[in-house]
C-alpha atoms as a printed R data frame, in Angstrom:
    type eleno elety resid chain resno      x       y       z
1   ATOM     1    CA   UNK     A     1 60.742 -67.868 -67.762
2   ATOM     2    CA   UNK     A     2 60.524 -71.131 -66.182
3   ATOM     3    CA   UNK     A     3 58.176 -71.418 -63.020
4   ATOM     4    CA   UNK     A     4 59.916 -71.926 -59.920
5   ATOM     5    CA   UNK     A     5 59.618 -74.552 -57.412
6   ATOM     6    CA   UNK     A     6 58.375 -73.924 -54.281
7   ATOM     7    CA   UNK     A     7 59.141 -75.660 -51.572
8   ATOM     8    CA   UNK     A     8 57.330 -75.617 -48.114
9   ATOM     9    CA   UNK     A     9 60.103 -74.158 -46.398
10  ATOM    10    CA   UNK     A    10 59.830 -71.072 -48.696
11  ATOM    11    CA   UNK     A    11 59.320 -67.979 -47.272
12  ATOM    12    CA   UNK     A    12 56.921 -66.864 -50.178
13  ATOM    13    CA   UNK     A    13 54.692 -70.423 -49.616
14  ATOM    14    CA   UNK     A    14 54.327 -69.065 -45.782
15  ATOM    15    CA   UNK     A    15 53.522 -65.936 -46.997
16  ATOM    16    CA   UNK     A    16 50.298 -67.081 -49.241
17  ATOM    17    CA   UNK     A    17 49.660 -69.033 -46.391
18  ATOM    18    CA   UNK     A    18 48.590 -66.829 -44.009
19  ATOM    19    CA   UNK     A    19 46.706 -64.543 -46.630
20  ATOM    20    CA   UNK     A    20 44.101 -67.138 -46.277
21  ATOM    21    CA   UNK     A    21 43.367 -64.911 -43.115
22  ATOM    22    CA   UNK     A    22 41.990 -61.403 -43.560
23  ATOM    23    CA   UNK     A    23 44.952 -60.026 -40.963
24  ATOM    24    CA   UNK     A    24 47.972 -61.673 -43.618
25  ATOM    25    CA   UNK     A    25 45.678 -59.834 -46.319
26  ATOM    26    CA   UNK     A    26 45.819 -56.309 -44.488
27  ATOM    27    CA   UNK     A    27 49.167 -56.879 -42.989
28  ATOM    28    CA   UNK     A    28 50.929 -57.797 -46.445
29  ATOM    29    CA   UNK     A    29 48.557 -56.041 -48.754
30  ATOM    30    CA   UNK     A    30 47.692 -59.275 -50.595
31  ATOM    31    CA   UNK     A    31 45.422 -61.582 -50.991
32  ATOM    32    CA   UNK     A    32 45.055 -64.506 -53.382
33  ATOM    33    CA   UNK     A    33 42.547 -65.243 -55.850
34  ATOM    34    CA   UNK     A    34 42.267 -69.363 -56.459
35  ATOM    35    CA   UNK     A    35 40.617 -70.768 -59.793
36  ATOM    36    CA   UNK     A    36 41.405 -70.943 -63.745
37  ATOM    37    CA   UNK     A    37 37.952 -68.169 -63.934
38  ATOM    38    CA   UNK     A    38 38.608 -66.088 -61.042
39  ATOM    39    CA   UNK     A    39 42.165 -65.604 -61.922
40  ATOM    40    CA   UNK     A    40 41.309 -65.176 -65.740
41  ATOM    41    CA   UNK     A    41 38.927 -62.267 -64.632
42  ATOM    42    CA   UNK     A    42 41.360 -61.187 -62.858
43  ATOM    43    CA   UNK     A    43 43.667 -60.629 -65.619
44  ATOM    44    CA   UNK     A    44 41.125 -59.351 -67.979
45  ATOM    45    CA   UNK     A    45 40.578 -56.573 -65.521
46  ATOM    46    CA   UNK     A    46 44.432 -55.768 -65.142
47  ATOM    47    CA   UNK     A    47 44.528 -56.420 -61.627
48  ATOM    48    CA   UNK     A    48 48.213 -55.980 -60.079
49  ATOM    49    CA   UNK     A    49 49.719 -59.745 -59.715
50  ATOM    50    CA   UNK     A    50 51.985 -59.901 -57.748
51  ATOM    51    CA   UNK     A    51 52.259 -64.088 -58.749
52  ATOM    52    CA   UNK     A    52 51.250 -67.157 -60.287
53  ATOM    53    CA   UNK     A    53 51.131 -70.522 -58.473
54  ATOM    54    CA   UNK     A    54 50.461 -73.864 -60.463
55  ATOM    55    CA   UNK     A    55 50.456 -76.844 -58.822
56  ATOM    56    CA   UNK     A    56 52.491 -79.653 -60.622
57  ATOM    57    CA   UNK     A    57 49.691 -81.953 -61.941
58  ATOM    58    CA   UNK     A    58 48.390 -78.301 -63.424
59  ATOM    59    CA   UNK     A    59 51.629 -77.155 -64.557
60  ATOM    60    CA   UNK     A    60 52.155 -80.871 -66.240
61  ATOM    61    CA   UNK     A    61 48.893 -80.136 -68.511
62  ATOM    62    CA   UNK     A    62 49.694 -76.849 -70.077
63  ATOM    63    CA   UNK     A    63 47.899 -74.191 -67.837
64  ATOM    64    CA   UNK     A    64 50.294 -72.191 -67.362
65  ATOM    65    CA   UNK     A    65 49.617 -70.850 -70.429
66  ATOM    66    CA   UNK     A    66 46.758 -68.924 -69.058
67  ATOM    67    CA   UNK     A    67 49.279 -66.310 -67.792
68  ATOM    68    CA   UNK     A    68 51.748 -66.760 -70.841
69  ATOM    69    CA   UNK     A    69 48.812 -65.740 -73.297
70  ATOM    70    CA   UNK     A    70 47.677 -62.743 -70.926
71  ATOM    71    CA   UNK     A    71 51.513 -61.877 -70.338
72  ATOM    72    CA   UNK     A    72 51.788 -61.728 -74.237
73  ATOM    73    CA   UNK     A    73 48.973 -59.456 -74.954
74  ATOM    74    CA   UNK     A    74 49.610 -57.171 -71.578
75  ATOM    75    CA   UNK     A    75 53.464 -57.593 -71.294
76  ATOM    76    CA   UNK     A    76 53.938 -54.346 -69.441
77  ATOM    77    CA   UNK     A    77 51.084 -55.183 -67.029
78  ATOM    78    CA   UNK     A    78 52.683 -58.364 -65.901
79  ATOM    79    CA   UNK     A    79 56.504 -57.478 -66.177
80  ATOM    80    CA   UNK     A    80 57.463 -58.951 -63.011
81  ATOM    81    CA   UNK     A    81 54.995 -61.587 -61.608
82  ATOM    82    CA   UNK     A    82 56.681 -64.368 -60.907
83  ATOM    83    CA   UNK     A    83 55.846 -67.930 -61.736
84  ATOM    84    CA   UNK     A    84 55.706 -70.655 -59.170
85  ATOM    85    CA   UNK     A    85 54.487 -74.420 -58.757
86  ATOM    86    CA   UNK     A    86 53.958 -76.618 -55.761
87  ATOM    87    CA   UNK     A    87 53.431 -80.042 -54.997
88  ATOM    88    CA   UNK     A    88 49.510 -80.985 -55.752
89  ATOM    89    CA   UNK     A    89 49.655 -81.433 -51.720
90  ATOM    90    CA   UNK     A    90 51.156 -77.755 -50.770
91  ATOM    91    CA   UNK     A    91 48.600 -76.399 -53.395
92  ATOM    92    CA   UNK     A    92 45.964 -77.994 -51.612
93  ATOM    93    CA   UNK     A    93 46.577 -76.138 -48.121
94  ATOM    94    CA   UNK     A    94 46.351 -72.935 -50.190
95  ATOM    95    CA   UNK     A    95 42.925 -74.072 -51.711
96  ATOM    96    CA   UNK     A    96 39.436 -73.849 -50.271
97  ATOM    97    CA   UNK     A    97 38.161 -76.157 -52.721
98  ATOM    98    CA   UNK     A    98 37.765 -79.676 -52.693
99  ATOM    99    CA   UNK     A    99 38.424 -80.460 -56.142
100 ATOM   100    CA   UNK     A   100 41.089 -77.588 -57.378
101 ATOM   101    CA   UNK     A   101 41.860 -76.822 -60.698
102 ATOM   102    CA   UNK     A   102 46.020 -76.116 -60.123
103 ATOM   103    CA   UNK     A   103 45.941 -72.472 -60.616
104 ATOM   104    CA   UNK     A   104 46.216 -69.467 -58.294
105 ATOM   105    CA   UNK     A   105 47.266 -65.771 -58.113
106 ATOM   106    CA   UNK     A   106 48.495 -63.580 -55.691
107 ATOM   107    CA   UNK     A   107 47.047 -60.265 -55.934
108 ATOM   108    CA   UNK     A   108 47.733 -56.682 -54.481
109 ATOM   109    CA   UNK     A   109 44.490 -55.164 -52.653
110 ATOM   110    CA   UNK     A   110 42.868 -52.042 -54.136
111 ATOM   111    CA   UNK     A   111 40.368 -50.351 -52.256
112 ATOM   112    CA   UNK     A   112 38.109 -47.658 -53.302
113 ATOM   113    CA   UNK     A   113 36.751 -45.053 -50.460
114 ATOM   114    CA   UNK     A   114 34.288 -42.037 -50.760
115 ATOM   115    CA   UNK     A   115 36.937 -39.628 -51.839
116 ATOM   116    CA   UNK     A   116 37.088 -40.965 -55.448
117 ATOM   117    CA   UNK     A   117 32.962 -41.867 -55.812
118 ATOM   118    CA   UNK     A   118 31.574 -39.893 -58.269
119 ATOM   119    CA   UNK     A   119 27.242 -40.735 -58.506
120 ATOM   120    CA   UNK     A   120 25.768 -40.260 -61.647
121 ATOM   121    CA   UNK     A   121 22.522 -38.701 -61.465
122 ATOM   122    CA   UNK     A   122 20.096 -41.462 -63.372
123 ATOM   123    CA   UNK     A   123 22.970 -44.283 -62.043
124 ATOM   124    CA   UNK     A   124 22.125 -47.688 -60.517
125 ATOM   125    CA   UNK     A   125 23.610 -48.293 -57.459
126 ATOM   126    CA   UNK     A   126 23.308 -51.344 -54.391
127 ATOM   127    CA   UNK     A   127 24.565 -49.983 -51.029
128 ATOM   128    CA   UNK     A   128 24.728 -52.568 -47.984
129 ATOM   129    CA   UNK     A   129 25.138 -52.172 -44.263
130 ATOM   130    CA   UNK     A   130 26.943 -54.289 -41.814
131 ATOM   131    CA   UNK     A   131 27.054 -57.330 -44.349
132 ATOM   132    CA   UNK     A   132 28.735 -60.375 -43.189
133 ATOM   133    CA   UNK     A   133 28.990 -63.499 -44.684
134 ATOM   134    CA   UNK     A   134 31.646 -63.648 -47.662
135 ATOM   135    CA   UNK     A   135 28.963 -65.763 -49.500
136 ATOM   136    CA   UNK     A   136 26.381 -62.900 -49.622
137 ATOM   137    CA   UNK     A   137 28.990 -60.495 -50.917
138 ATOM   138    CA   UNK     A   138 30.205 -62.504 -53.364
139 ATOM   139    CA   UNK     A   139 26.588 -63.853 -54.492
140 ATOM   140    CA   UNK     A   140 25.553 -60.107 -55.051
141 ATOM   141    CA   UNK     A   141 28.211 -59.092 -56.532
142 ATOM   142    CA   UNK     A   142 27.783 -61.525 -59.335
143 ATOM   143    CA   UNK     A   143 23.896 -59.561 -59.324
144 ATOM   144    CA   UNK     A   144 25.604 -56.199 -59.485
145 ATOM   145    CA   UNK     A   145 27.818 -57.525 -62.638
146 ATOM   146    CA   UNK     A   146 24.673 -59.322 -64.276
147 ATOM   147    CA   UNK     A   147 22.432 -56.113 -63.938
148 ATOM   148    CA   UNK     A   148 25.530 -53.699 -64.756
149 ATOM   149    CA   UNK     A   149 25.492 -51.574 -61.791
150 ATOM   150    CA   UNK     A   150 27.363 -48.577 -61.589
151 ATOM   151    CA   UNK     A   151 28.765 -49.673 -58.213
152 ATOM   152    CA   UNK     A   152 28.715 -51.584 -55.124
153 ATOM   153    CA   UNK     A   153 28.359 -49.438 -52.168
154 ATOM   154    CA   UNK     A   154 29.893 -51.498 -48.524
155 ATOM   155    CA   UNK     A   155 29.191 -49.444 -46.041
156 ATOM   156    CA   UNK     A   156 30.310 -50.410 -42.550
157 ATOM   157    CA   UNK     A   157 31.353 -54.325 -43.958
158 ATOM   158    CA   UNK     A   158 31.917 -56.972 -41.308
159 ATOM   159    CA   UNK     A   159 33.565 -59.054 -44.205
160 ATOM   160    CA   UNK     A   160 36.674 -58.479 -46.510
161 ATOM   161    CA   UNK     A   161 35.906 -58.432 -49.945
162 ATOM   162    CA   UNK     A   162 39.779 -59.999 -50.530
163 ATOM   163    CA   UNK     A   163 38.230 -62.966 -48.906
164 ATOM   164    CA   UNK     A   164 38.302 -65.904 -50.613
165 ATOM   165    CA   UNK     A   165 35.564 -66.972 -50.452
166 ATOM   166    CA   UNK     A   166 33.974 -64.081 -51.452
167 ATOM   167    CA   UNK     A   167 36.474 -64.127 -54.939
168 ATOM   168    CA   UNK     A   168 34.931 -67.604 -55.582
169 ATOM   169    CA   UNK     A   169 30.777 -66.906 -54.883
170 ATOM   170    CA   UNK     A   170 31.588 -63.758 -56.921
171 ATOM   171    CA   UNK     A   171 32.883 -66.365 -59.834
172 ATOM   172    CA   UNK     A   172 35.658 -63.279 -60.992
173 ATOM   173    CA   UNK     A   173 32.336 -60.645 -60.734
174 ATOM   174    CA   UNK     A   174 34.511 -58.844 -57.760
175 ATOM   175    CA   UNK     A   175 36.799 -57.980 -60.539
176 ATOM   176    CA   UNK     A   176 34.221 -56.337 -62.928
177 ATOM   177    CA   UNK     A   177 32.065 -54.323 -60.409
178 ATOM   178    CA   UNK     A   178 33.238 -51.180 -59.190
179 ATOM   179    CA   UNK     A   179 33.357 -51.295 -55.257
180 ATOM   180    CA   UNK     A   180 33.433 -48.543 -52.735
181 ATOM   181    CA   UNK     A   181 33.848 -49.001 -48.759
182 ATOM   182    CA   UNK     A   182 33.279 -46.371 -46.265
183 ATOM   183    CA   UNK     A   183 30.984 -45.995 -43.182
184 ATOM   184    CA   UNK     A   184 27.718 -45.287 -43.633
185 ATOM   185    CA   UNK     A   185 28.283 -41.625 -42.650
186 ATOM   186    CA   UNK     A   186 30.233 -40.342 -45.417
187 ATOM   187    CA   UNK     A   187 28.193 -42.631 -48.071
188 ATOM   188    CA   UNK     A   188 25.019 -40.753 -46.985
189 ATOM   189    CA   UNK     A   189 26.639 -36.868 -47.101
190 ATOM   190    CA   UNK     A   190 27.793 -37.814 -50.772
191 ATOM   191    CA   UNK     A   191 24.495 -39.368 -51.408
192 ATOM   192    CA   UNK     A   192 22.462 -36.644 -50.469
193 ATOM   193    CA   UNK     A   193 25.034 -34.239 -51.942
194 ATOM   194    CA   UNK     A   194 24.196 -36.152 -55.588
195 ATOM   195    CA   UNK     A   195 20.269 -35.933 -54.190
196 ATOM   196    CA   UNK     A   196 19.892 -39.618 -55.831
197 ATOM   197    CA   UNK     A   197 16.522 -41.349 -54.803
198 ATOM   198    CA   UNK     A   198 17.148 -43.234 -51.752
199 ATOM   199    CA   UNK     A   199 15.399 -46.876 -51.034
200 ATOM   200    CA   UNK     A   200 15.533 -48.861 -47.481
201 ATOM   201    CA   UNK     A   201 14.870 -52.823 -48.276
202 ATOM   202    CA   UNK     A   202 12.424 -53.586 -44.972
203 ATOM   203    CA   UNK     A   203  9.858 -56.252 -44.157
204 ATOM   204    CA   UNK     A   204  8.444 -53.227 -41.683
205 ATOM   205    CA   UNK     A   205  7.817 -51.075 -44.909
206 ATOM   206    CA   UNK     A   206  4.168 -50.737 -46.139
207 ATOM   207    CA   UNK     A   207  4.966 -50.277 -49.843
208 ATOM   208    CA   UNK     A   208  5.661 -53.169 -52.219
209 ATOM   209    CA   UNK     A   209  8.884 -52.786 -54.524
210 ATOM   210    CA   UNK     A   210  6.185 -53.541 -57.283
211 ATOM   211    CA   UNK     A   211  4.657 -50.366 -56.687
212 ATOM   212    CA   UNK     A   212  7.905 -47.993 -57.203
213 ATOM   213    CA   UNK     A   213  8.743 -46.294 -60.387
214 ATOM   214    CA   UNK     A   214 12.803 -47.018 -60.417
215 ATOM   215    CA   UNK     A   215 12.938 -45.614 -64.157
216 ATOM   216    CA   UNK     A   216 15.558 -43.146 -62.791
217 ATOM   217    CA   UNK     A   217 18.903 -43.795 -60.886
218 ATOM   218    CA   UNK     A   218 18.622 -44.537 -57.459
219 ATOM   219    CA   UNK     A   219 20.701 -46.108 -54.641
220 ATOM   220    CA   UNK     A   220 18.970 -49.389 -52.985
221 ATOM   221    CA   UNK     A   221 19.933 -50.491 -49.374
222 ATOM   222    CA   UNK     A   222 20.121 -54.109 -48.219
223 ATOM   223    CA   UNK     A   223 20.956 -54.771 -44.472
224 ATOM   224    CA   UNK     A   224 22.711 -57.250 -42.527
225 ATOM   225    CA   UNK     A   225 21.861 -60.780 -42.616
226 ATOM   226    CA   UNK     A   226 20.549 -60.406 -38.777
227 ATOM   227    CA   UNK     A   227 19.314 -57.567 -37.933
228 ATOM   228    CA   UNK     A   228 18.356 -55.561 -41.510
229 ATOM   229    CA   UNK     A   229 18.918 -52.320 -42.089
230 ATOM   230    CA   UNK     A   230 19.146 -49.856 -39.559
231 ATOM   231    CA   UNK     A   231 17.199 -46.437 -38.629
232 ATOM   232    CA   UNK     A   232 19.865 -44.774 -39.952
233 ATOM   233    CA   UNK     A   233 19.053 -45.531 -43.202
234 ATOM   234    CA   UNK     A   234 15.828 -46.393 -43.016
235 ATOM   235    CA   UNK     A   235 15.061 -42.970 -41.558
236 ATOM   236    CA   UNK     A   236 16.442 -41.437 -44.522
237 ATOM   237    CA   UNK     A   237 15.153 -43.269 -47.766
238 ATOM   238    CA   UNK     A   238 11.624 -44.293 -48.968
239 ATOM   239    CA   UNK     A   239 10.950 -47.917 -47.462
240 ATOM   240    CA   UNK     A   240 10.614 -50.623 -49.722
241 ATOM   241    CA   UNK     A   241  9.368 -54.290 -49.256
242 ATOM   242    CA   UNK     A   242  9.748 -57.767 -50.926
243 ATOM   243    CA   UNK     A   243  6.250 -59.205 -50.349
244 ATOM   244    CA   UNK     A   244  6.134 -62.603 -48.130
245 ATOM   245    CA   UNK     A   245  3.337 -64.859 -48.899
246 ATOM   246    CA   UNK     A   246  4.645 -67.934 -46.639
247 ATOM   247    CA   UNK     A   247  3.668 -68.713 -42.742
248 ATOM   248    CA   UNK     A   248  7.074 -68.975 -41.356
249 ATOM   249    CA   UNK     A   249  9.486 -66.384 -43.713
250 ATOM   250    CA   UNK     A   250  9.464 -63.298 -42.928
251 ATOM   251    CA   UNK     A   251 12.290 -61.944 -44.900
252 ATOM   252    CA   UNK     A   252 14.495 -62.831 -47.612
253 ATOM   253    CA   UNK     A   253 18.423 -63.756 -47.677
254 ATOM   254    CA   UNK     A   254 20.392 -60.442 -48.167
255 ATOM   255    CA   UNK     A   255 21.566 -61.696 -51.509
256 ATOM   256    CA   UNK     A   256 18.209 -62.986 -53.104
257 ATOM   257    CA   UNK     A   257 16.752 -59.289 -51.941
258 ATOM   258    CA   UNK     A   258 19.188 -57.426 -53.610
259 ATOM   259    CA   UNK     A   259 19.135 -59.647 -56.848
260 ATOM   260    CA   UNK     A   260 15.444 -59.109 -57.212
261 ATOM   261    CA   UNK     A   261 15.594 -55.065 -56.771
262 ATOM   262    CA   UNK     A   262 18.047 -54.767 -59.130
263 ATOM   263    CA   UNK     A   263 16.651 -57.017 -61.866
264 ATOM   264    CA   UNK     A   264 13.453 -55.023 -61.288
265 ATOM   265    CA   UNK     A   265 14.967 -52.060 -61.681
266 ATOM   266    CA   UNK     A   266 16.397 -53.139 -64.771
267 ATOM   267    CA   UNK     A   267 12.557 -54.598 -65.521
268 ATOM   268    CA   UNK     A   268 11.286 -51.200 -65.735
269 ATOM   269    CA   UNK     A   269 14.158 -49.294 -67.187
270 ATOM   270    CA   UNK     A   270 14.019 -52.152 -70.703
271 ATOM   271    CA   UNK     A   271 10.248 -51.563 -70.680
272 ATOM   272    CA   UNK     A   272 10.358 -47.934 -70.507
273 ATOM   273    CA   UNK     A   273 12.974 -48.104 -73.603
């Protein structure tokens, strides 16, 4: 089927419009995923489209037949998702980027909560509290998918992982990890419940990361970008720090201290293979 123009008039373009906020994402169930990797991940992974947008100058050099290839090998999957185009200028009020590629999806949201976690007892997984900033989500999530966590654990998030920005610092990883969000609360009962080794990531903590055997599974806790981690959690798991061998540093960005537990996790686990 030929991809339909959109003008800006449309009710669908004012629609994808304000899913560039997180209350059109929650309020419509939607959110939209921007980029010819993101939404190819995407597709690998079988999210539910609900459509794709090209903008002309894409449409005019053959990408569209990104979606006609997946739609061939997954017709079932993407019976249904319309396709659109918009003028290269309409496409650009959708787009975050300064240079975009022409290509966009609209996606449904699927969420994961602590009713459906299941912890497997020599399992990798990254827990955070209270994080904010869609670039540190998205930044470890592409660590999560690189190290081949078993999930993402987001408890008490001040960002939406449907954010944008977090679908394009994640480069399509957001796609590939399994994520779970729930307060802290109900992550630690089903935590303890799976009696998984606990960590708390703290520049208070006396013990080096270095010093840990992580040859079993474990669940690692990173903090918010302010504050850290909090005496809830710390109070529960064996404290952990990233040594700091500057004057003026005296922690590390969420992201980088999450990246280097779990690649030293998976340090010890090739050794000891």
């Amino acid at each position: 089927m030929a991809p339909i123009s959109i003008g800006k008039t449309n009710p669908n373009y004012r629609q994808w419009v304000r899913l560039l906020r997180s209350a059109g994402r929650k309020r419509s169930n939607l959110f939209l995923i921007e980029g010819e990797r993101e939404v190819s991940c995407a597709l690998a992974a079988n999210v539910p489209l609900e459509a794709m947008i090209f903008s002309e100058t894409a449409l005019s050099s053959g990408k569209e037949k990104l979606f006609f290839d997946a739609s061939q090998s997954e017709p079932s999957h993407l019976e249904g998702v319309r396709t659109c185009v918009l003028s290269d200028a309409l496409f650009r009020t959708l787009s975050l980027r300064e240079h975009p590629d022409g290509i966009l999806a609209v996606a449904k949201r699927f969420e994961r909560s602590c009713e459906t976690l299941r912890l497997n007892p020599n399992g990798l997984y990254l827990l955070t509290e209270g994080l904010e900033k869609p670039g540190n989500l998205g930044a470890l999530l592409r660590s999560a998918e690189a190290t081949a966590v078993d999930a993402l654990l987001l408890a008490d998030p001040q960002t939406d992982i449907f954010n944008p920005n977090v679908i394009r610092a994640s480069q399509g990883a957001v796609f590939e990890v399994k994520i779970y969000t729930d307060t802290s609360e109900r992550f630690l009962e089903k935590i303890r419940t799976s009696k998984l080794p606990l960590y708390a990531a703290t520049p208070h903590a006396t013990r080096s990361f270095w010093e840990c055997d992580f040859t079993k599974g474990g669940v690692f806790c990173i903090g918010n970008e302010a504050r850290g981690l909090s005496d809830f959690w710390i109070k529960e798991a064996t404290a952990i720090k990233i040594p700091m061998y500057g004057r003026s540093a005296d922690s590390l960005n969420a992201a980088v201290a999450g990246t280097l537990l779990l690649y030293e996790v998976r340090r010890q686990r090739t050794t000891l293979s």
